[in-house]
Each structure stands twice: as C-alpha cells, then as structure tokens.
C-alpha positions in Angstrom: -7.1 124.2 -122.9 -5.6 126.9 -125.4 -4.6 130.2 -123.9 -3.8 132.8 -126.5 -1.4 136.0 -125.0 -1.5 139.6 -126.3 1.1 141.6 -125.5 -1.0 144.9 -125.0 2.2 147.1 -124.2 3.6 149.2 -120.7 3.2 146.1 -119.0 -0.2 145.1 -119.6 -0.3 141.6 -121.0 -3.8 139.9 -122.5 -4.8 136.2 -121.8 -7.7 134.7 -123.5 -8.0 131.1 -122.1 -10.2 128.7 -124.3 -11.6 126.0 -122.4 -12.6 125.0 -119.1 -10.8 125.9 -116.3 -10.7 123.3 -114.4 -8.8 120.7 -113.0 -7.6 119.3 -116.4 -7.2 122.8 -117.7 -4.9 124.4 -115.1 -2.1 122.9 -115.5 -1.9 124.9 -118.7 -3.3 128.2 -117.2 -0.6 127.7 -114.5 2.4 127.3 -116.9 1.4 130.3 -119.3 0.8 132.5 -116.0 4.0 131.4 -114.4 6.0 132.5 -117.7 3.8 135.8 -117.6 4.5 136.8 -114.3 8.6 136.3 -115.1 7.9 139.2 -117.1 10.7 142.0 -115.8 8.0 144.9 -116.7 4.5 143.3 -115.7 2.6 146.0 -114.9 -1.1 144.2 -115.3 -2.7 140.9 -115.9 -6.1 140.8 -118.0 -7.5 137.6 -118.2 -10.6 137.3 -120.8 -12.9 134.8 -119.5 -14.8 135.5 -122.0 -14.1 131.9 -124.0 -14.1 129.5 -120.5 -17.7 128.2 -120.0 -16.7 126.4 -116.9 -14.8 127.0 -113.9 -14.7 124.8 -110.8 -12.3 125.3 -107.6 -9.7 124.4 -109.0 -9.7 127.0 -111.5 -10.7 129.3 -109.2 -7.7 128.8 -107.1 -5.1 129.2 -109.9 -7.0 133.0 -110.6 -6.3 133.3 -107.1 -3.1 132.2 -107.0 -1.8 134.1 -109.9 -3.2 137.1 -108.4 -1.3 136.7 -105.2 1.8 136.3 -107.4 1.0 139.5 -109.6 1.0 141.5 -106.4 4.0 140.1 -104.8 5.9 141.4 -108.0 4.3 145.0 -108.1 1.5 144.2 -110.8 -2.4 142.8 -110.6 -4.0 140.7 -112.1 -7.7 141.0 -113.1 -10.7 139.4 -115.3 -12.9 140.5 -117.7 -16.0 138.9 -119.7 -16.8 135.8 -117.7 -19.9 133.7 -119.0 -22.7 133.4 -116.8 -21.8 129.9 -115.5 -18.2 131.4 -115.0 -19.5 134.8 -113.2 -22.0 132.2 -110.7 -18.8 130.7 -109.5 -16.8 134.2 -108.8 -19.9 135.8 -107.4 -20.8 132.4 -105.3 -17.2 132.5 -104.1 -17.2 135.9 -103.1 -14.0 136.2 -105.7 -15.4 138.7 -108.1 -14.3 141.5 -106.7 -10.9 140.4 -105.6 -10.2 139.6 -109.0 -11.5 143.4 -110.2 -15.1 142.0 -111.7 -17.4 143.6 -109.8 -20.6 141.0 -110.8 -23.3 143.5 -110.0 -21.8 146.4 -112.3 -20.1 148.0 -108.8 -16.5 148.8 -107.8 -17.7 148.8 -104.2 -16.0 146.2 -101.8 -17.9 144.0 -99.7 -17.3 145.3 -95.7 -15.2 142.6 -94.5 -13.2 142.3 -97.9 -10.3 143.8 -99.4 -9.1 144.1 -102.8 -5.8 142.1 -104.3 -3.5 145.1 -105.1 
C-alpha cells in the first residue's frame, strides 16, 4: 500500500491511501497515521478513500483506531470518497458516520450512536 500525505495547512493534513486496506495494507496505514498524529498542530485528519477498493476488519479497525487517537489529542479524523465496496463495509459496520461519512447523503446520527469528536 502507497499512502500519499498533503499537508493542507492549520492543521488539516490529507491522506490518500492506494491500495487495500487490509490486513497486509495496515501496517503501512498505521505507521504513516502514527507519524501524523505526532503532529504538535493536528487540527483534522482527511483520509481519501477514494483509491482503496477494499477494506476488510482489519482496516476498518485502524480508521477506528486512528480516530480514537485524533480525538485524544484534540483533532478528528474523518473520510471522504470511499468506493462502493469500501462504503458497504462502513455502512454494514455502522462506522460511516463515526468516521464523518454519512453513506446516505445525511449528517444525522443513528439514536443509539454518537459521533468521534
């Protein structure tokens, strides 16, 4: 897995993983997110999904995770663009929304659910 990083300025940082995120490709996610979120400044986390055709649980927990870690350090951390394979497993996984992708085109919360902020 490649993951390309965009510095988009005040905090906001752009990852464009290309590749599956999966077990063989998140090792790789992890270790550009970990350097990432050392950021002093990290305000917000895009990650462009836009390029990973596959995602399984295991790349679902490393969103998850680096989510968790974005809060615990003041910032979030949020995706755009999924493919429709991709978007299946966030909306199947009720993770959309926690990761700010709102898969039917809403910003409403599921009752129950909360937001990662």
């Amino acid at each position: 897995m490649e993951i390309g990083t965009r510095d988009m300025g005040a905090g906001r940082l752009f990852l464009s993983p290309v590749g599956d995120l999966d077990m063989a490709g998140a090792p790789a996610f992890d270790r550009v997110l970990d350097g990432v979120l050392d950021r002093p400044d990290l305000v917000e986390i895009v990650v462009d999904l836009g390029a990973v055709p596959f995602l399984d649980s295991t790349g679902v927990a490393a969103l998850l995770r680096g989510a968790a870690e974005a809060v615990g350090r003041g910032a979030t951390l949020r995706v755009t663009d999924p493919q429709p394979v991709v978007a299946r497993v966030l909306r199947i996984t009720a993770v959309d929304v926690l990761l700010g992708w709102p898969g039917d085109g809403s910003s409403a919360v599921e009752p129950g659910w909360r937001r990662l902020r």
